[in-house]
C-alpha positions as CSV (number, residue, x, y, z in Angstrom):
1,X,116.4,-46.8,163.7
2,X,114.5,-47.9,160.6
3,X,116.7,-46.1,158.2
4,X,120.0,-48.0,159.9
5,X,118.1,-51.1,159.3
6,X,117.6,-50.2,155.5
7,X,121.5,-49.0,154.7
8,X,122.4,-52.3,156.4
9,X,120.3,-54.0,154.0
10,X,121.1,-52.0,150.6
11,X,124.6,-52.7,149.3
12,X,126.8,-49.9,149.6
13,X,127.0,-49.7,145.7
14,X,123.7,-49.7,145.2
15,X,123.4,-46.6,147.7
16,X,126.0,-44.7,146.2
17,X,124.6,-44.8,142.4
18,X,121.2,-44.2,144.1
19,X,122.4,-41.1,145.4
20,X,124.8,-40.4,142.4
21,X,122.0,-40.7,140.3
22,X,119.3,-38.7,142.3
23,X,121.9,-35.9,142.4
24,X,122.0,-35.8,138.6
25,X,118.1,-35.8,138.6
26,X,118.0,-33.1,140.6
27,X,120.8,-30.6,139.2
28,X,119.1,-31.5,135.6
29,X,115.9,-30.8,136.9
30,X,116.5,-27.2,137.9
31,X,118.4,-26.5,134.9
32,X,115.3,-27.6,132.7
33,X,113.4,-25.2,135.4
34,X,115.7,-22.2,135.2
35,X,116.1,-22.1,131.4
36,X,112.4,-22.5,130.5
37,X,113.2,-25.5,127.5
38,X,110.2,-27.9,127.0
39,X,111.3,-31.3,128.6
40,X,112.3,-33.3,126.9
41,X,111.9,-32.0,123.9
42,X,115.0,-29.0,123.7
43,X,118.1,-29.6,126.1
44,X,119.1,-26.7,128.4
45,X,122.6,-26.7,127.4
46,X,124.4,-26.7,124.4
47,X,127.9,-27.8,123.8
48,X,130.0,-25.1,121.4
49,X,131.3,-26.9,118.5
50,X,132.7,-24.3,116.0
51,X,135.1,-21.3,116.5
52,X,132.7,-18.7,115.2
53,X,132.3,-17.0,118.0
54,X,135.9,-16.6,119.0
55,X,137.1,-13.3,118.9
56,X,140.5,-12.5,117.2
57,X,141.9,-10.9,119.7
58,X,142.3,-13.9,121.9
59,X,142.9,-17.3,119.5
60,X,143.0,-19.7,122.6
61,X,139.4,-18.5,124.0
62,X,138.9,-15.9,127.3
63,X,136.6,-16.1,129.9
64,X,133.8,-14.2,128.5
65,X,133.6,-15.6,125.4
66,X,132.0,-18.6,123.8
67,X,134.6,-20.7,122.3
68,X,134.3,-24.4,120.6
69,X,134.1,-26.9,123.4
70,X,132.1,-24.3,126.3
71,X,128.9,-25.5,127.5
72,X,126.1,-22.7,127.3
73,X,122.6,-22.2,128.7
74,X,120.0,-22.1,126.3
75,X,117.5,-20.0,128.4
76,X,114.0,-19.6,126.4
77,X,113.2,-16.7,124.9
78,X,109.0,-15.8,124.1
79,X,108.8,-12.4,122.5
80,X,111.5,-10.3,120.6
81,X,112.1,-8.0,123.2
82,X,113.4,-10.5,125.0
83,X,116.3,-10.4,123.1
84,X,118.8,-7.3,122.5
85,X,120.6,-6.8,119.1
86,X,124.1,-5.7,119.1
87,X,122.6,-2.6,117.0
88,X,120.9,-1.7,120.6
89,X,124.2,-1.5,122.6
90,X,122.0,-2.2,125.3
91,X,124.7,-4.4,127.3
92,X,127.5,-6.8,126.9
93,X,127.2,-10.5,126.5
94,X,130.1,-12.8,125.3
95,X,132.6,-10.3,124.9
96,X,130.3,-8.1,122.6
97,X,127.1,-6.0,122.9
98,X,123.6,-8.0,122.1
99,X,122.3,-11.3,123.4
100,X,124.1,-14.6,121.3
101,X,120.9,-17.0,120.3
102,X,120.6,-20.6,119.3
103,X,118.7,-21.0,116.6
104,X,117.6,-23.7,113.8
105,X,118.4,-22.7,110.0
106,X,115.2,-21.9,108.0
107,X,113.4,-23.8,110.8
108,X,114.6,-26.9,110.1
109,X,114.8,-29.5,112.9
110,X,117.7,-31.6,110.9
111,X,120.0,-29.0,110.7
112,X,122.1,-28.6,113.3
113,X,121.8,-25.2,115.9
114,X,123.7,-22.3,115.0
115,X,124.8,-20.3,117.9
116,X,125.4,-16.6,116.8
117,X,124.7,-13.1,117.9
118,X,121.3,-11.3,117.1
119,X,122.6,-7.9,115.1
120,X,119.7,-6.5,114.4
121,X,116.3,-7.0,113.8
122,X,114.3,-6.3,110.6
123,X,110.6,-5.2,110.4
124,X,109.2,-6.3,106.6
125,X,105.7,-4.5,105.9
126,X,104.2,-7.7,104.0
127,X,101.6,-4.9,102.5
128,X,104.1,-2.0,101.5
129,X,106.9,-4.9,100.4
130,X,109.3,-2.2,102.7
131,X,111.9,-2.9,105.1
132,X,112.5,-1.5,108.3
133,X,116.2,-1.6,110.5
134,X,116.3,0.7,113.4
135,X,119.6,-0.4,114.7
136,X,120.8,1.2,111.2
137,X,118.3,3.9,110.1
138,X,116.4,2.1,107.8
139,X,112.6,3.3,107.5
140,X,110.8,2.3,105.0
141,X,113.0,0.7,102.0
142,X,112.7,-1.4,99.3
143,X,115.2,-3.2,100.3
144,X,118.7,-3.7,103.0
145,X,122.1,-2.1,102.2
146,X,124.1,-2.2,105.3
147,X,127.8,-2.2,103.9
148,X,129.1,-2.7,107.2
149,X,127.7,-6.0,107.2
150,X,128.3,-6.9,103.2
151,X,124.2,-6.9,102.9
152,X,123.3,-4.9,99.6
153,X,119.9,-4.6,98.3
154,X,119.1,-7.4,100.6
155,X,115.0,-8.6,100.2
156,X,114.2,-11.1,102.8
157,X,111.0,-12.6,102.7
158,X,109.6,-12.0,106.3
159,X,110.6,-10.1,109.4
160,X,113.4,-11.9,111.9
161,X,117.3,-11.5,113.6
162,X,120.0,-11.1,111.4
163,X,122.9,-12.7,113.0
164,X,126.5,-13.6,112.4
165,X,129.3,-15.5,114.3
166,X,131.9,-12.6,115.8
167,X,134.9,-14.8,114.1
168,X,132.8,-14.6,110.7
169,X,133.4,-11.9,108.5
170,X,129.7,-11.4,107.2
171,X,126.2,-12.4,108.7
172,X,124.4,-16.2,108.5
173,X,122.3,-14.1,105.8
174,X,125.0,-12.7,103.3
175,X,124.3,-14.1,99.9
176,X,126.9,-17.1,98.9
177,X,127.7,-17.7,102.7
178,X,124.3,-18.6,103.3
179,X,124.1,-20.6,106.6
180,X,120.5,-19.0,106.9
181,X,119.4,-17.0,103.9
182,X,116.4,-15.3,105.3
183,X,116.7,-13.5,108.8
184,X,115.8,-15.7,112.2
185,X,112.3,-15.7,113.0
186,X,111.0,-16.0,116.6
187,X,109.8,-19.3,116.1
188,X,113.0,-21.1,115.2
189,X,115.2,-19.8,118.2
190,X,115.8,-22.4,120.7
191,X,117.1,-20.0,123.1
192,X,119.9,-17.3,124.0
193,X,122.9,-18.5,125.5
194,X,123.5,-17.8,129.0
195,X,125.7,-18.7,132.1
């Protein structure tokens, strides 16, 4: 009885967008939950805006795939093992093996995200100045030659992801393309895409 009395006194409008906007309070309240970002200071989804990530094979985008325009799930990520490389074949994601990450370049908080797949991770021995890949065999080295990936006597300066976009043709790190010259570290990942 009361709560016939209050409709009858709210405008219809008024009720509608009250709803409308509790609904959107809600839904973005759960995603924030689910995908673990800090409110408010990292969005839970991201909005695709390059075709780096298409694959070749299908030039309009597949379901699958992460394509310019899709809106992904940046769920947060703590420790590396929560993230698989595509060296690790451990499953799919996106049409590919390995988790795809969000990430800033060198850290930097102007820059905008780049949304690639984690390849591999390297270990650098600050002490020993050595290098260590296990996705590729690499114990131990002075430095990175992965041909496959256009890396040659590659010397990064700490230990992180190298990634690369599965429409580029070499990693964020390759030397001249440069979107992120040293690899990913933990602490600049926003997230890996899900959903």
């Amino acid at each position: 009885m009361a709560l016939e009395k209050i409709k009858k006194k709210i405008p219809p409008v008024v009720l509608d967008l009250g709803i409308a906007v509790g609904a959107v309070v809600i839904i973005m309240s759960a995603l924030w939950i689910y995908s673990g970002q800090p409110f408010p200071g990292s969005p839970p989804l991201v909005v695709i805006e390059s075709g780096s990530m298409m694959h070749d094979d299908h030039s309009f985008g597949r379901i699958g795939t992460i394509d310019p325009g899709d809106i992904v799930l940046a769920k947060a990520v703590h420790k590396r093992s929560d993230i698989a490389t595509y060296g690790s074949k451990k499953y799919k994601r996106y049409g590919d093996y390995g988790d795809v990450i969000i990430y800033r370049p060198m850290g930097r908080k102007d820059q905008v995200p780049i949304i690639h797949r984690a390849i591999c991770w390297v270990e650098y021995d600050e002490k020993n100045k050595t290098y260590t890949v296990e996705e590729y065999g690499i114990e131990n080295a002075t430095s990175i030659t992965i041909p496959s990936l256009g890396l040659h006597n590659y010397k990064p300066h700490h230990s992180g992801f190298i990634t690369k976009g599965d429409h580029n043709p070499y990693p964020d790190q390759y030397p001249g393309f440069a979107i992120c010259r040293e690899p990913v570290k933990m602490e600049w990942i926003i997230g890996k895409a899900e959903g």
